[in-house]
N, C-alpha and C positions, 0 to 999 in steps of 0.2 A: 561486362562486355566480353564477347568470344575474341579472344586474338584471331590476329590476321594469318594464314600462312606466309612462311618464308621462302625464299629464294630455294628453290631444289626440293621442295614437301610434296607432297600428293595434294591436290585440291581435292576436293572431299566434290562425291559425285551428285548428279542433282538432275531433274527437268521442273522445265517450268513452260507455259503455255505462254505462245507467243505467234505473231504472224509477220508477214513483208508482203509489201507491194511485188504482185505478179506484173512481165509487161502488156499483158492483156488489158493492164487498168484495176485488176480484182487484189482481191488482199488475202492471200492464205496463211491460213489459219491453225496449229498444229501443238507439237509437242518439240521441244529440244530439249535433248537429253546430250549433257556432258561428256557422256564415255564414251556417246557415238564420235564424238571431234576426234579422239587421239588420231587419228591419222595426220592430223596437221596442227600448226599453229592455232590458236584463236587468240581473241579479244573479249574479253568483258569491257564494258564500257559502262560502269553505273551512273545513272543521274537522278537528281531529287525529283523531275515536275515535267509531265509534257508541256509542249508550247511555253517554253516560259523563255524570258533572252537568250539567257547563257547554255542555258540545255540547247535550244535550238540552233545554237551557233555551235557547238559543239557536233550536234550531228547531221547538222548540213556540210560540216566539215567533211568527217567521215565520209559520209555517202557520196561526195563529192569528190573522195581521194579514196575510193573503193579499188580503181584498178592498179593503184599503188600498193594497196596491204596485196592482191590479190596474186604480186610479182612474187612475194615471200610465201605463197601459198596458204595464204590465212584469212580465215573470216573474222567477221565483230560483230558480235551479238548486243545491241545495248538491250537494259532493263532498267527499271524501276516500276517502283510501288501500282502505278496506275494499270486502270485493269486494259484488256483488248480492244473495247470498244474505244475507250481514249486514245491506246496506241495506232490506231486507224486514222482515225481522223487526225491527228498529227502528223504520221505517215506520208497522208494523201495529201494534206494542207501542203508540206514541206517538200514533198517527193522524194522523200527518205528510203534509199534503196535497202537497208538493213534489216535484217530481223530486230524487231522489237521486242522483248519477254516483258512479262508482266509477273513480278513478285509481290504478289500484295499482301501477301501476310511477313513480308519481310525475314524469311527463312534463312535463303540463299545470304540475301545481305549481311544478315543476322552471322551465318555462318562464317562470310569473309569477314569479320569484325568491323564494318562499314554502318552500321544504323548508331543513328545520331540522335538525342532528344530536342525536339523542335523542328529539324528538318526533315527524320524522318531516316534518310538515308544521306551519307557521303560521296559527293561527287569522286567516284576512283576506277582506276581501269588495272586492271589482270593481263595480264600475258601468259598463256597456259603454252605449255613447250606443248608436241606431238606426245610424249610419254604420261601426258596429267600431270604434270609436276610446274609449280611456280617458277617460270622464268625472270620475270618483274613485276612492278606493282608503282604504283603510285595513289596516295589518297590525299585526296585533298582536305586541308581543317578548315578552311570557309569557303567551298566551293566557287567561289565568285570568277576561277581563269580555271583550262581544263590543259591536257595534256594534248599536242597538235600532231598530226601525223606525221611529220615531220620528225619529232619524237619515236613515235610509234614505228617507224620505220625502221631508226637508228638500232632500237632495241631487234626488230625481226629480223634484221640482216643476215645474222647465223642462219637463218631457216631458208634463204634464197633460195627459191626452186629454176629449174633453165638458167 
């Protein structure tokens, strides 16, 4: 298994295909790429399974506490394994305002040392500073409770923008 990086490293760069809900109702559909973030904060936010409990509590959370990350000038990207067309209809089911990625060959994962035998993938979330470098991290060993924004805040506070 690839180690994870650490606190102050370079995350190693990446795209992956993924969409969000437009407020049109539509769902665009693209590419995001890594090294386009530095400008600001981000979020990774991995989970194992659309529509499943705990994933979906988890980011109904988020999207739901969007204009909170949004004071620190930071987006949140979640992903896992499932391809686009799942990420949609979870999306639109839930009204998930985030980008969704879809890693389905489990690279990226693979890369932040997050894939798991059986599950697939590690429930765990990233905090990438504006420079690419590991701010914090958190992984979860049985993904069953996630990290709340409430958290995620604590940690972006250095980054306040206004």
């Amino acid at each position: 298994m690839t180690l994870s990086p650490r606190k102050g490293e370079l995350v190693d760069d990446f795209t992956l295909p993924g969409g969000v809900l437009t407020p049109d109702g539509g769902f665009h559909r693209g590419e995001y790429w890594l090294r386009a973030e530095r400008r600001h904060p981000l979020v990774l936010a991995f989970y194992p399974l659309d529509d499943t409990a705990v994933c979906t509590k988890q980011l109904c959370s988020y999207s739901n506490d969007l204009d909170a990350l949004a004071e620190t000038g930071t987006e949140i990207w979640a992903i896992s394994p499932q391809n686009l067309d799942s990420h949609e209809a979870f999306a639109r089911k839930h009204g998930l305002r985030m980008p969704l990625l879809s890693d389905t060959d489990r690279v990226v994962a693979h890369s932040l040392g997050i894939t798991a035998p059986g599950i697939g993938v590690r429930r765990a979330v990233f905090i990438i500073a504006p420079d690419g470098t590991l701010h914090w991290k958190h992984i979860a060993l049985l993904g069953a409770t996630f990290q709340n924004t409430g958290t995620l805040t604590r940690h972006l506070a250095r980054f306040r923008t206004g």
